[in-house]
C-alpha angles and dihedrals in degrees: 000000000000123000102267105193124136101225111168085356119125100193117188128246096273089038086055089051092049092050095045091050092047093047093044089055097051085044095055085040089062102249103118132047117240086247087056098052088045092060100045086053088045089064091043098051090061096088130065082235092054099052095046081043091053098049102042084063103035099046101036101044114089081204109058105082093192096118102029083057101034104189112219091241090051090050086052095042088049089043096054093050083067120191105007086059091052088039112055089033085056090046092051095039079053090049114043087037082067096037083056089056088048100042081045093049095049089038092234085142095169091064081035082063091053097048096058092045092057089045094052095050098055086044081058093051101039094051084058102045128079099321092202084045095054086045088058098049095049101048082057096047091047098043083059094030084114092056094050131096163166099294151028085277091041086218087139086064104198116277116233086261101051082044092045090058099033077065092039084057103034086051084055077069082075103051 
């Protein structure tokens, strides 16, 4: 196996979801240590690509076990790298808890699934990150909660239901 890292490198969304898929197999394969790993996501992570990369595999593949397991280096990579971390997680708890209403509402259970798992997955971060960080980003997202919405233009603005359970889900952080 060769040294895989992205020093001075700058990859692109799709090449960060790539890399993140490549290094979660060999992870869950066992061919990488969890402080290894760590470290490769650290330098990714660097980049705005490379967050959004990160997360769109992470997140999203019912096979990648990252963030069900949550290795303690990883915690503290993803800590240090502070607000884009909370951020983006917020932003995606927020996103795939009003997807669920939708998938539930169309009965299309299997992307329903998805969704929750998502879901479940940014609820276990963010109840490990900066705790006065993920407060902050929160209050911000609640307070425009109103002016969000499905999509990037956020023209479909979130209907009570879809807001109801987006708190229902941000108050799980808690417990």
């Amino acid at each position: 196996m060769t040294k895989k890292t992205i020093k001075g490198q700058n990859p692109t969304f799709i090449q960060s979801i790539n890399i993140s898929k490549d290094w979660c197999k060999e992870w869950e394969d066992n061919l990488l240590s969890d402080e290894v790993l760590a470290d490769r996501i650290k330098e990714l992570i660097s980049t705005k690509n490379g967050v959004r990369g990160f997360f769109a595999y992470t997140l999203s593949d019912i096979d990648c076990s990252l963030l069900d397991k949550l290795p303690t280096s990883l915690i503290f990579a993803l800590s240090e790298a502070g607000e884009i971390i909370v951020e983006i997680t917020i932003k995606n708890l927020i996103m795939s808890s009003a997807q669920f209403v939708n998938h539930q509402k169309d009965k299309k259970f299997e992307y329903a699934a998805i969704s929750n798992n998502i879901s479940d997955r940014c609820i276990n971060l963010l109840r490990v990150l900066d705790t006065q960080l993920v407060i902050k980003f929160i209050n911000l997202i609640l307070k425009d909660l109103d002016n969000m919405g499905n999509g990037f233009d956020n023209k479909i603005k979130y209907n009570e239901e879809q807001k109801k359970y987006i708190n229902k889900r941000i108050e799980e952080i808690a417990n």
